[in-house]
C-alpha positions in Angstrom: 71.2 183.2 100.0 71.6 182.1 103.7 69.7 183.1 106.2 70.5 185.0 108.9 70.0 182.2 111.4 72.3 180.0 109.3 74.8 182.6 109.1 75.1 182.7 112.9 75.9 179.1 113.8 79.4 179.7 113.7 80.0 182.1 115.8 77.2 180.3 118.4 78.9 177.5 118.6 82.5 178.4 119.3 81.3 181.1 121.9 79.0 178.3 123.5 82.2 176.2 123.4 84.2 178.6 125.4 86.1 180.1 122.0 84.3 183.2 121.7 84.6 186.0 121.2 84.4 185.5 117.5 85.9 187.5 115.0 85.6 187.3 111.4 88.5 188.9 108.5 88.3 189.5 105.3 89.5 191.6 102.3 88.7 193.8 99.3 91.3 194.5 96.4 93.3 191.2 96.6 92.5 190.8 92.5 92.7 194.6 91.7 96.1 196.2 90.2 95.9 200.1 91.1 94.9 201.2 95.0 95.1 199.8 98.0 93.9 196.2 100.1 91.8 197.1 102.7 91.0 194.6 105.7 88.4 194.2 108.1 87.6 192.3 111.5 84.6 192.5 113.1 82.9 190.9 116.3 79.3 191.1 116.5 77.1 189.9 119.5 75.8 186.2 119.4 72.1 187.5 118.9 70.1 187.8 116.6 70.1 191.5 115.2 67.1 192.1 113.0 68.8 195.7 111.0 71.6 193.2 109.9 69.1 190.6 108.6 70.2 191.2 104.9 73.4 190.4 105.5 75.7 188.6 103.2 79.0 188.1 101.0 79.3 191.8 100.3 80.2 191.0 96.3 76.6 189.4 96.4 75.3 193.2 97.5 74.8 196.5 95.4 77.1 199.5 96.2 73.7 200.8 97.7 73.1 198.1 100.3 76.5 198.0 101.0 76.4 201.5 102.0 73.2 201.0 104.0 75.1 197.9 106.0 78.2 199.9 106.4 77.3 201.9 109.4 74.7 199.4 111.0 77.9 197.0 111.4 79.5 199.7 113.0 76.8 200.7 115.0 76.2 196.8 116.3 79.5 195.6 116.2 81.2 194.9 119.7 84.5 195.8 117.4 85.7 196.3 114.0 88.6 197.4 112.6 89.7 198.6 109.1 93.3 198.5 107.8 94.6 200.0 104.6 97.8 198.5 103.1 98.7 200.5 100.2 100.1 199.9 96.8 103.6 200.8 97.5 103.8 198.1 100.6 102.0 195.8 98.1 104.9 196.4 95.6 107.3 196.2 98.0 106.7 193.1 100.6 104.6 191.2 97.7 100.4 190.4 97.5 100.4 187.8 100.1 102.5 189.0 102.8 100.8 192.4 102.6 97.7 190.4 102.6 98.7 188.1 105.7 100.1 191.3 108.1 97.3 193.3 107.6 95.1 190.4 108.7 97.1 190.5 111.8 97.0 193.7 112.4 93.3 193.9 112.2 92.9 191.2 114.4 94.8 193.2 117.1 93.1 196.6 115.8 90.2 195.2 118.0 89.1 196.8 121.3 87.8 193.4 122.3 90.0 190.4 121.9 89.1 187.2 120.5 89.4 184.0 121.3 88.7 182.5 118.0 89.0 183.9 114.3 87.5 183.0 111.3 88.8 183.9 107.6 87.5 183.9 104.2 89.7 180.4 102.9 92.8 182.2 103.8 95.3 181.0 106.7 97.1 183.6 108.8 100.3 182.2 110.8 101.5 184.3 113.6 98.2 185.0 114.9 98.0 184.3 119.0 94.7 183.5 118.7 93.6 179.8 116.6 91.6 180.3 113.5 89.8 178.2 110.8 90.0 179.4 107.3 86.6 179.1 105.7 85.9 178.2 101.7 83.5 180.5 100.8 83.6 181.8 104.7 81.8 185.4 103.5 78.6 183.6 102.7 79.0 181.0 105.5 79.8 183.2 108.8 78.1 186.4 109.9 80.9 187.8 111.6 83.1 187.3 107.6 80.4 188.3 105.8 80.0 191.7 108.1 84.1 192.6 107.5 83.8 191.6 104.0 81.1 194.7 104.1 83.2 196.7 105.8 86.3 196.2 103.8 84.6 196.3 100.7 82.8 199.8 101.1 86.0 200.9 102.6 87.8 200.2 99.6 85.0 201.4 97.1 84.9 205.3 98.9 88.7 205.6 98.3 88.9 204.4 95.3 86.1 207.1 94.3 88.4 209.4 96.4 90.9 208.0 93.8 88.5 208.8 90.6 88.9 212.8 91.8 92.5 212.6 92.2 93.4 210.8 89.1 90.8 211.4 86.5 92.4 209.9 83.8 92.0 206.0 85.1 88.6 205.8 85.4 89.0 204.3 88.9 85.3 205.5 89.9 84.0 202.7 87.6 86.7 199.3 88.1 88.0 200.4 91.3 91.3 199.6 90.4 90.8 195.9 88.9 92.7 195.6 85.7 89.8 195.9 82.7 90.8 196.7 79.4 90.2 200.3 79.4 92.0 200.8 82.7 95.3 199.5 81.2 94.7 201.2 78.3 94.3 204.4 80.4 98.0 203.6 81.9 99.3 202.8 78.6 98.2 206.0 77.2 99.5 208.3 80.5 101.1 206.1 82.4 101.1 204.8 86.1 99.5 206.7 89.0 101.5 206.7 92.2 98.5 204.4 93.5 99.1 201.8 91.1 100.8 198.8 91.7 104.1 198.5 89.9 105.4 195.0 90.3 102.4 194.0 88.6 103.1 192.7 84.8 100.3 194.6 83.5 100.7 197.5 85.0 104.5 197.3 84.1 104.2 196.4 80.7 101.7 199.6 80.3 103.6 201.9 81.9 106.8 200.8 79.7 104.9 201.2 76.8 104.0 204.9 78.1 107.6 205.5 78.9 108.4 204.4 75.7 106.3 207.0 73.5 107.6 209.9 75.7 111.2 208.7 74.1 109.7 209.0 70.6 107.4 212.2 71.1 108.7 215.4 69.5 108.9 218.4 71.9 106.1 220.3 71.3 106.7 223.8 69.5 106.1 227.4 70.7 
């Protein structure tokens, strides 16, 4: 793991270069087939901050650290922002345009603008300000690794929001990524309005489901 020091550099040296501030963007629920993405920028200050020394790629965290980081980012952050593109705009404008806007719309989500971004490997045309795309950028850059938090604990408490809404799915426990027993939950009661339909599993197992209704008897007084 890198430490915190290491995780700065970044962000030092483009705002000692004149580029800051710095902003980092990333994403939870690219991979998943049922709830939403949700996106996060965040700008911290160029200092060292000691509560956010643990700080890392969040899928390299428990649920439980991810929860303690959660409001400590908020709380040092000059700005964040969280966006939630749902699985009906996934379905309709496709993964990576949904994924691409809502990076932009982050980005000017913040109070504070800055002057240069950093993503997690992914570029982002149309944004105003320039940006570097980053292999691996959530274990590399502080400011990445502090919105993959943030997006990914976002993501995690509605899809638990999710779990109470639509028992049957077992969102609570795959958030929405497509395990066996999640599709075999859709193929035995079919799609939830949060799941995402142009997806082939999803489609095929909700055909399937459409298919037995056909062939069930009505049931008898």
């Amino acid at each position: 793991m890198r430490t915190l020091k290491q995780l700065r550099t970044l962000e030092v040296y483009a705002d000692k270069a004149g580029l800051g501030p710095v902003a980092g963007v990333d994403e939870a629920g690219r991979g998943a087939c049922a709830g939403p993405i949700t996106i996060a920028a965040c700008i911290l200050p160029t200092r060292v901050i000691p509560a956010l020394d643990t700080l890392t790629d969040s899928k390299k965290l428990t649920a439980a650290h991810r929860a303690r980081l959660f409001p400590l980012i908020q709380q040092h952050a000059l700005s964040y922002s969280i966006i939630v593109i749902p699985a009906a705009t996934i379905d309709r404008w496709g993964l990576q345009a949904a994924n691409i806007g809502g990076m932009r719309r982050a980005i000017a989500a913040l109070t504070h603008t800055p002057g240069y971004v950093l993503t997690d490997a992914m570029k982002v045309p149309g944004l105003r300000q320039p940006h570097l795309p980053i292999i691996g950028g959530d274990a590399t850059s502080r400011c990445i690794a502090a919105a993959s938090v943030l997006a990914k604990h976002s993501r995690d408490t509605l899809m638990m929001d999710m779990d109470a809404l639509y028992p049957h799915y077992g969102f609570a426990g795959h958030k929405g990524y497509g395990t066996a027993k999640h599709v075999a939950a859709v193929r035995r009661h079919g799609a939830s309005p949060i799941h995402r339909y142009s997806y082939a599993n999803i489609a095929a197992a909700h055909a399937h489901w459409r298919e037995a209704q056909l062939h069930t008897p009505p049931a008898t007084a």
